[in-house]
C-alpha positions in Angstrom: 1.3 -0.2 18.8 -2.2 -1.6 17.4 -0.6 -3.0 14.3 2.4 -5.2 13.5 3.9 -3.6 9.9 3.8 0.0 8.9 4.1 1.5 5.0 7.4 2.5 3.9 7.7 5.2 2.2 7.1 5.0 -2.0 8.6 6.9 -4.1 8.1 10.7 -4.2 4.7 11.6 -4.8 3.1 7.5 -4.4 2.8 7.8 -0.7 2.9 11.8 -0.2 -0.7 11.6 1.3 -0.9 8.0 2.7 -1.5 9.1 6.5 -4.5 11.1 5.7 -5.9 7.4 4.6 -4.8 4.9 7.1 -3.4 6.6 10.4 -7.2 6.6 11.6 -7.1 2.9 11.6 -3.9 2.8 13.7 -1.2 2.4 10.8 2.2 4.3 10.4 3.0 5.1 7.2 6.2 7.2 5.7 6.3 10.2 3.5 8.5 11.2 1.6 9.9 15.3 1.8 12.4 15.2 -0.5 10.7 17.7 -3.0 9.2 21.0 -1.4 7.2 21.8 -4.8 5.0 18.8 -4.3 4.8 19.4 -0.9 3.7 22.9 -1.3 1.1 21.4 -4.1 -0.5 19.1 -1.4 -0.8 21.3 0.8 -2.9 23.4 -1.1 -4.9 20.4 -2.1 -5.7 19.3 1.3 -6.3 22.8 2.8 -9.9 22.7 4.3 -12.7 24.6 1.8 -13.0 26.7 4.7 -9.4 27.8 5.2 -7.7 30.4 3.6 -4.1 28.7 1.4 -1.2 31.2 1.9 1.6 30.1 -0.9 4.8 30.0 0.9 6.5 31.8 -2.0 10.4 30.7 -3.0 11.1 34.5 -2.0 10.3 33.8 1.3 13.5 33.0 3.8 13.9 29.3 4.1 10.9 28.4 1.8 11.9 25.0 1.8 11.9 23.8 5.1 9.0 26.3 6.3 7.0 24.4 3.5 7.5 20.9 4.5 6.7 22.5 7.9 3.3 23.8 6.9 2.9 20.5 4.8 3.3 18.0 8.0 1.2 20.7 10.4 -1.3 20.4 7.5 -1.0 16.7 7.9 -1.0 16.4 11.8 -3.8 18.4 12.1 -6.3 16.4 9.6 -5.1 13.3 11.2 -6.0 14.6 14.7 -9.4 15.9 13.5 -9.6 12.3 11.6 -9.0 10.5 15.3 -11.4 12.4 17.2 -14.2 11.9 15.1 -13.6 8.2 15.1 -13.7 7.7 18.5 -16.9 9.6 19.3 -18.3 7.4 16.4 -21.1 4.6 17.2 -19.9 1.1 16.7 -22.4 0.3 14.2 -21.5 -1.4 10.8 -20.6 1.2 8.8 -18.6 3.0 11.0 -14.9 4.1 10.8 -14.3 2.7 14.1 -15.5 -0.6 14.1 -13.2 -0.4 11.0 -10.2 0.0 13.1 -10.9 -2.6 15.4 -11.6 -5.0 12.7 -8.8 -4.1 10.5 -6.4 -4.8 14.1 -4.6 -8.3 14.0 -6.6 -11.4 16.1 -4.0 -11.6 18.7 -4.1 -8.0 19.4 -5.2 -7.5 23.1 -7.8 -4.2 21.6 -9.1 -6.9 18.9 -10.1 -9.6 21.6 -11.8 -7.0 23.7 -13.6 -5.3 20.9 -14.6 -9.3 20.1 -15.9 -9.9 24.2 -17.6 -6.4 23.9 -20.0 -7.5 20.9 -21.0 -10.4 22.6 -21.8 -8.9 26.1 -25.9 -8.9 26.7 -26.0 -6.6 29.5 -26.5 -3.0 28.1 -24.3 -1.1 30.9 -21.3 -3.2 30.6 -21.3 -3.2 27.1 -21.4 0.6 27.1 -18.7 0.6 29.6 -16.8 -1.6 27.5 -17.4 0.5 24.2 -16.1 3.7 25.9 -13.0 1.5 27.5 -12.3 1.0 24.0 -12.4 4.5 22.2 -10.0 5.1 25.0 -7.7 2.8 23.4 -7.9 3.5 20.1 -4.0 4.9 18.4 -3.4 6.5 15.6 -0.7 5.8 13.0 2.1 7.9 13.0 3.1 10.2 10.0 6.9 9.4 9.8 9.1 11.2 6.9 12.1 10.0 5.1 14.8 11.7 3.6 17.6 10.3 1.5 20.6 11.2 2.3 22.1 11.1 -1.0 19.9 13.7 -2.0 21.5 16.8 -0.9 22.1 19.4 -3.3 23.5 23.1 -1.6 21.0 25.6 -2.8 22.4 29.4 -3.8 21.0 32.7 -3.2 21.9 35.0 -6.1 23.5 37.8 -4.5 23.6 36.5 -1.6 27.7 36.9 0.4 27.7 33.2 1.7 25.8 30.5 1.4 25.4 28.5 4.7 24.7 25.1 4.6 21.5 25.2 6.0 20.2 25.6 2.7 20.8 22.2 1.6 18.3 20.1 0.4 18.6 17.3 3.2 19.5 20.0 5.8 16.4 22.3 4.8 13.9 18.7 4.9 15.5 18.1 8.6 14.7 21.3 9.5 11.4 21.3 8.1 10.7 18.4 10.3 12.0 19.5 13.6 10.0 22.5 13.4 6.8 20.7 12.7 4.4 19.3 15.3 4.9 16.1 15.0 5.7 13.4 17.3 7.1 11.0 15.2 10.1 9.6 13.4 12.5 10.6 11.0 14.0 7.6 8.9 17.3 8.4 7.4 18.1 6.3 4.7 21.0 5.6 2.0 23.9 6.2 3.6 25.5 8.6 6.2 25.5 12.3 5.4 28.2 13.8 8.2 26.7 16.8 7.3 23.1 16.0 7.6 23.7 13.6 10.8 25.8 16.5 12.2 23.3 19.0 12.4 20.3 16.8 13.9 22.3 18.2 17.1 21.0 21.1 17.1 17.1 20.5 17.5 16.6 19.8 21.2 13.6 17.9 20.0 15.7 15.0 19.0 16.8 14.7 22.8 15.6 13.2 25.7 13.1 15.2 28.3 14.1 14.0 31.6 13.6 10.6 31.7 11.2 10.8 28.8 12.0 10.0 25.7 12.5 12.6 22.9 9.9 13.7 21.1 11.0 13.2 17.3 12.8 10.1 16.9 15.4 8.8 14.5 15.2 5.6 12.6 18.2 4.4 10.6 17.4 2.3 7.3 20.2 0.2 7.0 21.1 -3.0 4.8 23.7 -4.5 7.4 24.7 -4.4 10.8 28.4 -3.4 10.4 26.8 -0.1 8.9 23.7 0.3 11.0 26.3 -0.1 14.4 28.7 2.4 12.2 26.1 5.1 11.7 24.5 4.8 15.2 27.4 5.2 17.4 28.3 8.2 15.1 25.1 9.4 16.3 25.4 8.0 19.9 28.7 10.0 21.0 26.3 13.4 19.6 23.4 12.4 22.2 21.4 10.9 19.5 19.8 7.6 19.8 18.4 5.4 17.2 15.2 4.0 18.0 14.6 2.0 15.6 16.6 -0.1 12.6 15.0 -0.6 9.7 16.4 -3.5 7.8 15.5 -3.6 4.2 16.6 -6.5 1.4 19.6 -5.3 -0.4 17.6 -5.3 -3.9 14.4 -6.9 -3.1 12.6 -3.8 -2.3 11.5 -0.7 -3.9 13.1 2.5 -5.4 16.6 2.8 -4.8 18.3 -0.7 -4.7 21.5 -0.8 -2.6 23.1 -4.7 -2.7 25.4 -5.9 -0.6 28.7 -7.8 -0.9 26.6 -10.8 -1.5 25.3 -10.8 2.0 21.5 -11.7 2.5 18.7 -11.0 4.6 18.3 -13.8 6.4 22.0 -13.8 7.7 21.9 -10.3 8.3 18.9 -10.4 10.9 20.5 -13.2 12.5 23.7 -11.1 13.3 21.2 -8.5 14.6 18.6 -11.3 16.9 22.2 -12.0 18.5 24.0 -8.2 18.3 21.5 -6.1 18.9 21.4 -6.5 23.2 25.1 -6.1 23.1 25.0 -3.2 20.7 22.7 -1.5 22.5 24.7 -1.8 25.6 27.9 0.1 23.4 25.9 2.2 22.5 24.2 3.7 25.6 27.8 4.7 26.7 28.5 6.8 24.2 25.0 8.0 24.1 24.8 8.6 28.3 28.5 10.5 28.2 27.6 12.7 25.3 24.3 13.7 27.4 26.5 14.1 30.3 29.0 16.6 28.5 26.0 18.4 27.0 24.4 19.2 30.4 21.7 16.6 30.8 20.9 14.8 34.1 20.9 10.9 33.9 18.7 9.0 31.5 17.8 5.4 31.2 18.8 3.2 28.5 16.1 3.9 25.3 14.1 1.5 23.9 15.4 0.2 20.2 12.8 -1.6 17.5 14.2 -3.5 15.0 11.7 -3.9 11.9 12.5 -5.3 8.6 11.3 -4.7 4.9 11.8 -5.9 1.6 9.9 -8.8 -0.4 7.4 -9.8 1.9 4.4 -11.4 0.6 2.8 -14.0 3.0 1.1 -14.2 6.7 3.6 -17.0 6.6 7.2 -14.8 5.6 5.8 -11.9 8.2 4.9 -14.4 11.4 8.5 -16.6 10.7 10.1 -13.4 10.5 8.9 -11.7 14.0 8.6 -15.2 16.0 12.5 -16.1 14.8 14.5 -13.0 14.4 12.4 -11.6 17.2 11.9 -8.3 15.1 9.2 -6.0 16.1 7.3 -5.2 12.9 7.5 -5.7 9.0 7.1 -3.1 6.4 4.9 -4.0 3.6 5.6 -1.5 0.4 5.2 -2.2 -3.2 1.7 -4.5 -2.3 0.0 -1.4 -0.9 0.8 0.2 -5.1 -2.1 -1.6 -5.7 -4.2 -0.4 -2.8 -5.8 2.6 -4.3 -7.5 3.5 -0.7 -4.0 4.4 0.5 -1.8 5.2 -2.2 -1.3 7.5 -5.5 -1.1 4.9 -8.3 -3.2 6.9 -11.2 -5.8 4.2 -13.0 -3.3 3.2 -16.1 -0.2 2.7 -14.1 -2.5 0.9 -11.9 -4.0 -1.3 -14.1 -0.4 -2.0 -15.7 1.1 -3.3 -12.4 -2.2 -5.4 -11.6 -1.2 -7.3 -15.0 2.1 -7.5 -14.9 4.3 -10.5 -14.7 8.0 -10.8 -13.5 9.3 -9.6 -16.6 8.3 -6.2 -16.4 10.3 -5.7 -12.9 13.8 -5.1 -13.6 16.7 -3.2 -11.6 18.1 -0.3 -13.7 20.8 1.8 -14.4 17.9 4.9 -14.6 18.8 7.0 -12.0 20.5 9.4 -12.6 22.3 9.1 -8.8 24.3 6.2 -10.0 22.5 3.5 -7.5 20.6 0.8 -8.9 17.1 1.5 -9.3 13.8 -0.7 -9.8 12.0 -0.1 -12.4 8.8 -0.8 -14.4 8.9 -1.5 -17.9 5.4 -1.0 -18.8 5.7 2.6 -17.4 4.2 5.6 -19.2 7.5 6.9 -18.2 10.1 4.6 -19.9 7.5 4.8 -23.2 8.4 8.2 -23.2 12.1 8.0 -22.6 12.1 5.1 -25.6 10.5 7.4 -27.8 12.6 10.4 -27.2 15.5 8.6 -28.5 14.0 7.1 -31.8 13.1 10.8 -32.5 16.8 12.0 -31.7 16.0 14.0 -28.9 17.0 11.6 -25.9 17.0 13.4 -22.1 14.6 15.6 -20.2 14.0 19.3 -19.4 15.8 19.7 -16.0 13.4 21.7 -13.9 13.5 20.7 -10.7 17.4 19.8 -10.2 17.1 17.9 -7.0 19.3 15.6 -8.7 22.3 17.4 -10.6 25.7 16.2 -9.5 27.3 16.4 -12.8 30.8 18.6 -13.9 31.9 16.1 -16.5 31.1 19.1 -19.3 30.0 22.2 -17.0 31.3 24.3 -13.8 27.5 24.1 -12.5 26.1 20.7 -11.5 23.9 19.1 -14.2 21.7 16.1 -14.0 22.3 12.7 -15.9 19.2 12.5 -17.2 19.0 15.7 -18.8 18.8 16.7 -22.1 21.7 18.8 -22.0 24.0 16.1 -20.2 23.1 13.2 -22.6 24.0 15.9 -25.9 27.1 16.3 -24.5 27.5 12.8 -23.3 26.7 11.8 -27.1 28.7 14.1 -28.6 31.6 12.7 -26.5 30.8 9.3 -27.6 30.7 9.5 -31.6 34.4 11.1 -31.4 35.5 7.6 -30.0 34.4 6.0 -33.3 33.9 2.9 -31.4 33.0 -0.5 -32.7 28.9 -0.8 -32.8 28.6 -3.4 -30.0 30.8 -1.1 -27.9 28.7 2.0 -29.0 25.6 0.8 -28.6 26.3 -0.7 -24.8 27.5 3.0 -23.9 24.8 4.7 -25.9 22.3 2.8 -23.9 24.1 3.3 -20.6 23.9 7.5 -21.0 20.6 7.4 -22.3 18.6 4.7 -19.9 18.7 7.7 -16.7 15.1 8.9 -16.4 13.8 12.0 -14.7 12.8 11.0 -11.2 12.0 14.4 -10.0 9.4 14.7 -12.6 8.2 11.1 -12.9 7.9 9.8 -9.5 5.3 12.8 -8.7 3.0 13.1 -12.3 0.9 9.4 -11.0 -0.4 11.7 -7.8 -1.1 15.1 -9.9 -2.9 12.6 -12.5 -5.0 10.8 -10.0 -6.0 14.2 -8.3 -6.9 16.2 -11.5 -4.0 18.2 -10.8 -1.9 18.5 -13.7 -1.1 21.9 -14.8 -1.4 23.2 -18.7 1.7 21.8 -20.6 3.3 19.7 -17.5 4.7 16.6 -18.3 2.1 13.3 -17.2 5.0 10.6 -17.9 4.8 7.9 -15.0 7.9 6.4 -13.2 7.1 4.0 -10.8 9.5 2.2 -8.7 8.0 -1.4 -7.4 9.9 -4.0 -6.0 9.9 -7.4 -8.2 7.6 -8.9 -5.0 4.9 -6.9 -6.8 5.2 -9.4 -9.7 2.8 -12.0 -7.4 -0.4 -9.5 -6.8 -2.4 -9.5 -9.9 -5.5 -7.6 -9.0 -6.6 -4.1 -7.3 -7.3 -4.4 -4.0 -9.1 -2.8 -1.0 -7.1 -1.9 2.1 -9.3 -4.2 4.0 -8.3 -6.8 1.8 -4.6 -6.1 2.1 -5.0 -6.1 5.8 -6.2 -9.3 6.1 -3.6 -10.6 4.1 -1.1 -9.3 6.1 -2.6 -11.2 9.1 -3.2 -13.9 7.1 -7.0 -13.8 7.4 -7.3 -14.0 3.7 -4.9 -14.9 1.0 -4.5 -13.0 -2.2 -1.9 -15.4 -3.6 -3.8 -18.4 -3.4 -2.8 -20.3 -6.5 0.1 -18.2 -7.3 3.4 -20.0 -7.7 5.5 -17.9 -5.6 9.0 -18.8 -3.8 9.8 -17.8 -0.3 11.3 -14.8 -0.1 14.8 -15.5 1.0 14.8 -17.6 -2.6 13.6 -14.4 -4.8 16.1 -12.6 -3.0 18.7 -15.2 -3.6 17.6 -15.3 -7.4 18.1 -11.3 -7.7 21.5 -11.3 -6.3 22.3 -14.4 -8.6 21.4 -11.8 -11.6 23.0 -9.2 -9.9 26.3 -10.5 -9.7 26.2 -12.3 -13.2 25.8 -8.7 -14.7 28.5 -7.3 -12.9 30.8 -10.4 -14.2 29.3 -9.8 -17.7 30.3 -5.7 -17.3 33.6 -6.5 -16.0 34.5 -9.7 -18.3 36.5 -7.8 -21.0 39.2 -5.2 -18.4 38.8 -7.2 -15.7 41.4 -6.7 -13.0 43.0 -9.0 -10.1 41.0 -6.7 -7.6 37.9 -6.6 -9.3 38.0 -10.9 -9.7 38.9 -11.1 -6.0 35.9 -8.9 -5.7 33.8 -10.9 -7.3 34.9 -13.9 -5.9 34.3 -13.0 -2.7 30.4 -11.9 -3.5 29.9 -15.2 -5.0 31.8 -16.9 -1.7 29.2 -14.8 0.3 26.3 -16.0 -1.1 27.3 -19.3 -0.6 27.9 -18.9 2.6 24.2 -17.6 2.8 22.8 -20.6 0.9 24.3 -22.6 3.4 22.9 -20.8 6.7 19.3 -21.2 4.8 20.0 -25.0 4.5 21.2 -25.0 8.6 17.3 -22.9 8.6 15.3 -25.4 7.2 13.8 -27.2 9.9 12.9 -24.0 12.1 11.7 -22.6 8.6 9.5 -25.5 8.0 7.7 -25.0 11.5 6.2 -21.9 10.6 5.7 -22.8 6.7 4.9 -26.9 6.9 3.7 -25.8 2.8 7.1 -24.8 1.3 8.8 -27.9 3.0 9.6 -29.6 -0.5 10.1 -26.5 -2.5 12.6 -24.3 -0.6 14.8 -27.2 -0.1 14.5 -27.9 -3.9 15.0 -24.1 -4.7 17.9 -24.1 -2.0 19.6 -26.6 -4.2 18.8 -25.1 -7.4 19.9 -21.7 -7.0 23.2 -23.2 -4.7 24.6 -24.9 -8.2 23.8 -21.9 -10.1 26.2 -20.3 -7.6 28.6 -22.8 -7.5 28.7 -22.7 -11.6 29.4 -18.9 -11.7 33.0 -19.4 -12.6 35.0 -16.0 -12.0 37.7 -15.3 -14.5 41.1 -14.6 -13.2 43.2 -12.1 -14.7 46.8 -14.1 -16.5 
């Protein structure tokens, strides 16, 4: 791989595109193909000038999977187009590829030979050299994600049955399997039986011999008890994971899922000394299942392990690989403020440049139940606030991608939807409640957003392609790590960063990021006390108790980290141990009320 992190994927619509911008230049990036409507819209978007766009109509037999199909083709074939001009490019200044090389981290082997080659006198060699390198040149992959949760069955009026095929998830795998790409799918939020099920039948998600498949599978996990969980699930189908993906229970983007109080740092330690002996369990189940299906003897897979989630120094990313031994970072909310790769139109981008820590907040706004981050300067949340002072609180429900709801109806609704919070209302001012009481559950039924809608209207806005009467609210999902970049930048600039060329936080008070992450779960568990403090029950205290035990036990492995900590980050030496103790008596203080 040329490069050491990747982009994970942002929201719906904020990284939809972001391979057409930095796969040339050797980075992987992740889109999202959850919602086949702004799919199809991209695709038509991006079609050459020169190329006829054929609307895959919802009529059509399997629209949705054969339109993220067409969508990723679409996207393979620029890229490759993108690739082949760069490497029969000059290496002059301008150029894209002496971009790429320069953009590659100092340690990589490419870098130190594009470095000899621009120092070489003799003509010949240096020619020899040049070519030597266009050889070498890699492109970033186009990887996809789909959330498991996400997985609404789909009906065919008239229609006898209605296989389940035509689930949302199910349709999205499909549409990938049957696309040209060699790349990697990330599952994330959970396992779907069904979903992980049928990833068996696409023979391009098994090995070739003794090569490996050709689409790959990528588990993002929070924890090693349910990454080894999901894994071997997959293992005794003939499916290997290639790589884990550890993300920060709630210091990351978009969907938030905590732990029991169990942080990062601990977690990637169980993997640094697991993951060999996982990996052995693993390939037993993985080699018998090939065995029964038919397939000769393989070797044992490669397996990455990466990690994501509140990094925001040279100094976090280098401790992180050295240390835990991991083979890349992600880097997600940052690149929000990288309008060279991402779909952050100019107000929501000029909010998040000046925002402070304040304005990131984890939310009850999705209307899937799972914590969410939010934004509160968002276009979005101005909208949903001014719905409800003029009486009309919910959204239209076009897209329903997200209903789940039977509380009132026989067909699935959605949360945030105008009709579900009328009801929802109407249920509440028959309980006659006391105001503090009706206030907290008015809030709690009317705080869901439309993330369907809202989480794609920043890319239509930034392209000029809002249609007549559509809705251009913004919902935008950083992680609290955003709080600490306070300016636009250039992906050159970010890169450097990353490598720790240049520093965009210089002068910013920041903690580490095993503090911040400390700090969130510190909040996290205070509102779940607060919530729980009038009906609490025995289970629910020993609950609690045992979060706060478990991030105390956390606290304490950081304090055992110190001096290997310190090596990497000689800067932080005073503060993280003063932060350490800090945020250990606000733990220790969290007293957890027993039920008489």
């Amino acid at each position: 791989m040329s490069h050491t992190f990747h982009i994970p994927v942002l929201g719906l619509g904020y990284s939809i595109d972001t391979p057409l911008k930095v796969a040339r230049y050797g980075i992987s990036s992740v889109v999202s193909i959850v919602d086949d409507e702004l799919v199809e819209r991209m695709r038509e978007f991006h079609t050459p000038a020169d190329t006829a766009f054929v609307n895959i109509e919802k009529a059509c037999p399997n629209f949705r999977s054969s339109r993220i199909t067409a969508y990723l083709n679409l996207l393979d074939q620029i890229v490759n187009k993108q690739h082949e001009s760069l490497k029969h490019q000059g290496f002059t200044a301008s150029a894209d590829i002496t971009r790429y090389f320069r953009l590659l981290p100092a340690k990589a082997t490419t870098r130190i030979s594009y470095e000899r080659m621009l120092t070489e006198p003799n003509p010949y060699k240096k020619s020899c050299q040049q070519n030597r390198l266009r050889s070498q040149i890699i492109k970033g992959r186009i990887d996809v994600n789909i959330m498991s949760k996400v997985d609404k069955m789909n009906y065919i009026k008239g229609a006898p049955d209605h296989p389940e095929q035509l689930s949302d998830a199910l349709a999205a795998l499909k549409g990938f399997a049957e696309s040209n790409l060699n790349s990697s799918l990330i599952l994330s939020a959970g396992m779907n039986t069904r979903l992980y099920t049928y990833l068996e039948e696409f023979p391009q998600f098994f090995p070739i011999g003794y090569q490996p498949s050709k689409k790959k599978i990528i588990l993002k996990v929070s924890d090693f008890r349910s990454a080894f969980i999901q894994a071997k699930f997959l293992a005794k189908k003939g499916l290997w994971v290639h790589e884990f993906r550890i993300e920060s229970g709630l210091n990351c983007g978009g969907h938030a899922f905590a732990t029991e109080g169990f942080l990062l740092g601990p977690i990637l330690e169980e993997f640094k000394q697991k993951r060999n002996e996982m990996a052995s369990e693993l390939f037993t189940g993985y080699r018998s299942a090939l065995e029964e299906k038919g397939f000769g003897e393989v070797s044992l897979p490669l397996t990455r392990v990466t990690v994501q989630g509140g990094i925001g120094t040279y100094e976090e990313d280098e401790f992180l690989q050295q240390y835990y031994q991991v083979d890349g970072t992600g880097w997600g909310s940052p690149f929000l403020l990288v309008p060279e790769a991402t779909n952050v139109d100019d107000e929501t981008l000029k909010q998040l440049a000046s925002a402070d820590e304040g304005d990131f907040y984890i939310s009850g706004s999705s209307p899937l139940g799972i914590p969410f981050n939010n934004f509160r300067r968002s276009s979005g949340e101005a909208q949903r606030l001014k719905r409800i002072e003029e009486g009309r609180p919910g959204n239209p429900c076009t897209k329903k991608y997200l209903v789940s709801n039977t509380e009132f109806t026989t067909t699935p609704i959605c949360t945030a939807s105008r009709k579900y919070q009328n009801l929802k209302i109407k249920e509440l001012n028959r309980k006659a409640l006391p105001a503090e009481d009706y206030q907290k559950s008015f809030d709690e039924i009317t705080e869901k957003v439309c993330l369907c809608e809202g989480l794609c209207s920043s890319v239509y806005i930034k392209n000029d392609m809002v249609k007549p009467k559509e809705n251009r609210a913004v919902t935008i999902c950083p992680g609290p790590n955003t709080a600490y970049f306070s300016s636009i930048y250039s992906l050159d600039e970010m890169v450097k960063h990353i490598y720790g060329k240049l520093n965009l936080l210089e002068g910013i008070n920041r903690p580490n990021m095993f503090i911040n992450e400390i700090k969130l779960y510190i909040s996290y568990l205070k509102k779940d006390m607060e919530n729980s403090l009038r009906d609490i029950t025995d289970k629910k205290a020993k609950q609690l108790e045992k979060f706060r035990n478990q991030l105390l036990n956390g606290i304490e492995y950081y304090e055992s980290l110190v001096p290997e900590l310190i090596a990497y980050q000689k800067n932080i030496a005073s503060t993280f141990q003063a932060d350490l103790k800090r945020v250990r008596e606000l733990t220790e203080s969290m007293a957890i009320q027993q039920v008489p």
